[in-house]
C-alpha positions as CSV (number, residue, x, y, z in Angstrom):
1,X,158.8,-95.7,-19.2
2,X,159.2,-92.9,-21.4
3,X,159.1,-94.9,-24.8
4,X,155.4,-96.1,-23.4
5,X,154.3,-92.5,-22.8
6,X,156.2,-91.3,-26.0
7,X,154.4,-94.3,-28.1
8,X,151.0,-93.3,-26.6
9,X,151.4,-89.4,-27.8
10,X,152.2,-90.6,-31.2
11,X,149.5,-92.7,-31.2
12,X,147.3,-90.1,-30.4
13,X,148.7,-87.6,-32.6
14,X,148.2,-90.1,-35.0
15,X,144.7,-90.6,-34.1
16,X,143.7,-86.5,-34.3
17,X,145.7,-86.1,-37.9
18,X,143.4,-89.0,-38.8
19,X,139.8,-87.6,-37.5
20,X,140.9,-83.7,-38.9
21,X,141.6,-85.2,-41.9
22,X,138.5,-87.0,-42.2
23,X,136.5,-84.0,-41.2
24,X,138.4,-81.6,-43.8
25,X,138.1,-84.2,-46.9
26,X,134.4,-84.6,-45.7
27,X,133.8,-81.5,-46.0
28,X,135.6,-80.7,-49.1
29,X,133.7,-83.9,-50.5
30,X,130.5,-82.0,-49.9
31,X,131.4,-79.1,-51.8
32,X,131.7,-81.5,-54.6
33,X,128.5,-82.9,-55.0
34,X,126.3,-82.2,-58.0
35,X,122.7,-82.0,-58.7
36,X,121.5,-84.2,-61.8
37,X,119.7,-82.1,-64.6
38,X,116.3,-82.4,-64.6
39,X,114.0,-85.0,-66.0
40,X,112.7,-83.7,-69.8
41,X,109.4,-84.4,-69.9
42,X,107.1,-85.5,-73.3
43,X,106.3,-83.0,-74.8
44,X,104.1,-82.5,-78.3
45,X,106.6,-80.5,-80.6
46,X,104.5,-80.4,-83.5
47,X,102.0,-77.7,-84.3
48,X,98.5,-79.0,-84.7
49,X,99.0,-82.3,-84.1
50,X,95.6,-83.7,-84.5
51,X,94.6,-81.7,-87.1
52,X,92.0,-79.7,-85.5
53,X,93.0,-76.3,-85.8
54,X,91.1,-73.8,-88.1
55,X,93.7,-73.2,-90.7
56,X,94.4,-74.5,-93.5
57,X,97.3,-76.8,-94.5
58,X,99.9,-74.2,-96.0
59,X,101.0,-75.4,-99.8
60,X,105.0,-76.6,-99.3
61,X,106.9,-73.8,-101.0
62,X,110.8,-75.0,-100.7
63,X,111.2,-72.7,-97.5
64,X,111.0,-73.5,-94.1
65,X,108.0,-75.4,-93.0
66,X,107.7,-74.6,-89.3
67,X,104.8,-73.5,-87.6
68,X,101.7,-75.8,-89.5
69,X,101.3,-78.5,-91.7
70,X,102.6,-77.7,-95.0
71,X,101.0,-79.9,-97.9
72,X,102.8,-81.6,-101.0
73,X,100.9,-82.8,-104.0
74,X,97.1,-82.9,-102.7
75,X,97.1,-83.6,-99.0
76,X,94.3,-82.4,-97.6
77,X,92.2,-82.3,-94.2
78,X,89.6,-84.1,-93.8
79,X,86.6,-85.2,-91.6
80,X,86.4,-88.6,-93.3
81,X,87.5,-91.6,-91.2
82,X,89.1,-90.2,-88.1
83,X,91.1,-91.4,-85.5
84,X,90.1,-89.2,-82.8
85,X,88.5,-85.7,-83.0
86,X,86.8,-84.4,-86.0
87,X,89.7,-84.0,-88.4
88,X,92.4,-86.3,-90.1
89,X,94.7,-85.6,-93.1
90,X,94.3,-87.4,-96.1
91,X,96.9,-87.7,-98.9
92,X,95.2,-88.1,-101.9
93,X,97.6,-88.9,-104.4
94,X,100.8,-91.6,-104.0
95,X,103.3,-88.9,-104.1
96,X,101.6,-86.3,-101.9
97,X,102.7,-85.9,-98.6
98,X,102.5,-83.8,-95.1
99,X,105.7,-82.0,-93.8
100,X,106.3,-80.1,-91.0
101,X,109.4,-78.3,-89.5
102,X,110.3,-78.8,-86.5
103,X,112.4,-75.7,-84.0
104,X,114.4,-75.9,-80.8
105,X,115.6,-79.5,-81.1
106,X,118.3,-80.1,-79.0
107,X,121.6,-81.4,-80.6
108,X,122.2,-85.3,-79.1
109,X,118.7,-85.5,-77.4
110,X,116.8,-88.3,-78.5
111,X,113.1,-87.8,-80.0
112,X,110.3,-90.1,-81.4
113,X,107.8,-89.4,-84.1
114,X,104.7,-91.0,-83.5
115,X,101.5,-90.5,-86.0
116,X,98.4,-92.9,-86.3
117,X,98.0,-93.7,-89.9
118,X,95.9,-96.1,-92.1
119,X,95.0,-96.7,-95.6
120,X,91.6,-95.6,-96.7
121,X,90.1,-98.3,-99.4
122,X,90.9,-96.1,-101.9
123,X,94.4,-96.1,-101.2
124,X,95.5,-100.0,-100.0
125,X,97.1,-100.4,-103.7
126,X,99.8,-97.7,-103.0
127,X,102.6,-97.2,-101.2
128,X,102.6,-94.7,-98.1
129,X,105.2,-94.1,-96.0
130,X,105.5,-91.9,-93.0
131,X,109.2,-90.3,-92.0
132,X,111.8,-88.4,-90.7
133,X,114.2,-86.0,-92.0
134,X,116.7,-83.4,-92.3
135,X,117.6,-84.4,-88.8
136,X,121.9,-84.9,-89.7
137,X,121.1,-88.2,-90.5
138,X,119.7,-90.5,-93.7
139,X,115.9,-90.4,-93.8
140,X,113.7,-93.0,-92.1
141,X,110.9,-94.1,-93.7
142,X,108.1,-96.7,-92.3
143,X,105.6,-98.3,-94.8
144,X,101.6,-97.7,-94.1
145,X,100.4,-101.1,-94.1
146,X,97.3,-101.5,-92.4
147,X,94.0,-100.5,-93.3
148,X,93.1,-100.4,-89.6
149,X,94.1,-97.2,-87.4
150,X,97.8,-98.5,-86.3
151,X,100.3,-96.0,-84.1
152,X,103.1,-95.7,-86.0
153,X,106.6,-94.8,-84.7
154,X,110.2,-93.4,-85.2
155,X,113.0,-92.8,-83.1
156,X,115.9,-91.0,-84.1
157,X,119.1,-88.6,-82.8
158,X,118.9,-84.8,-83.6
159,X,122.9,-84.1,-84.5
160,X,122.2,-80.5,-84.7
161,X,122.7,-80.1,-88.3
């Protein structure tokens, strides 16, 4: 008889080391928990990006082109042949170009350029490219090729550098 009534204690000692230890490991489990980090949301990082402001391009100077549109070799605005509002750029030359520096970009994040671009008929025989630079990696480049208003886009990884 007493091995019955010494089988059943253990049992139920058993039983109570069980249910305190799920409780404590529970409740340490909850302290554990983390919060994801929050969503980034799309967000325009360029200044003036359609143009429409009331200054001027700024002529490229070799220093740091944040803050505007800096302009290389004749690029110009323009209210010729829009996409949408009253301004577009124009690069009037093969080798002229639009730059802009960019601030704040986040070492590892993931960003896309995106522009809508065509060639003007004055400009179908040469070659234009829109691109992406100084970012830690080689520079991508993506040929104008349409003569029609075409979205144009390029992803790429800031490294911090």
């Amino acid at each position: 008889m007493r091995t019955k009534k010494w089988l059943k204690r253990m049992l139920a000692f058993g039983l109570m080391v069980g249910m305190f230890l799920t409780n404590v490991l529970g409740q340490v489990n909850t302290f554990s928990t983390v919060q994801a980090a929050s969503a980034y949301e799309n967000t325009n990082l360029l200044v003036n990006p359609a143009f429409e402001d009331a200054r001027e391009f700024e002529a490229a100077n070799g220093n740091s082109h944040a803050g505007n549109w800096f302009s290389w070799n004749g690029s110009a605005k323009s209210q010729e042949e829009c996409h949408s509002g009253n301004t577009s750029a124009k690069l009037n030359q093969n080798d002229s170009s639009l730059e802009q520096d960019v601030p704040g970009l986040i070492e590892g994040m993931t960003y896309e350029f995106k522009v809508w671009a065509k060639l003007s008929t004055d400009s179908a025989s040469g070659s234009h490219y829109i691109g992406v630079k100084n970012y830690g990696g080689a520079e991508i480049k993506q040929k104008v090729d349409s003569a029609d208003w075409k979205e144009y886009a390029i992803e790429f990884t800031y490294s911090g550098n």
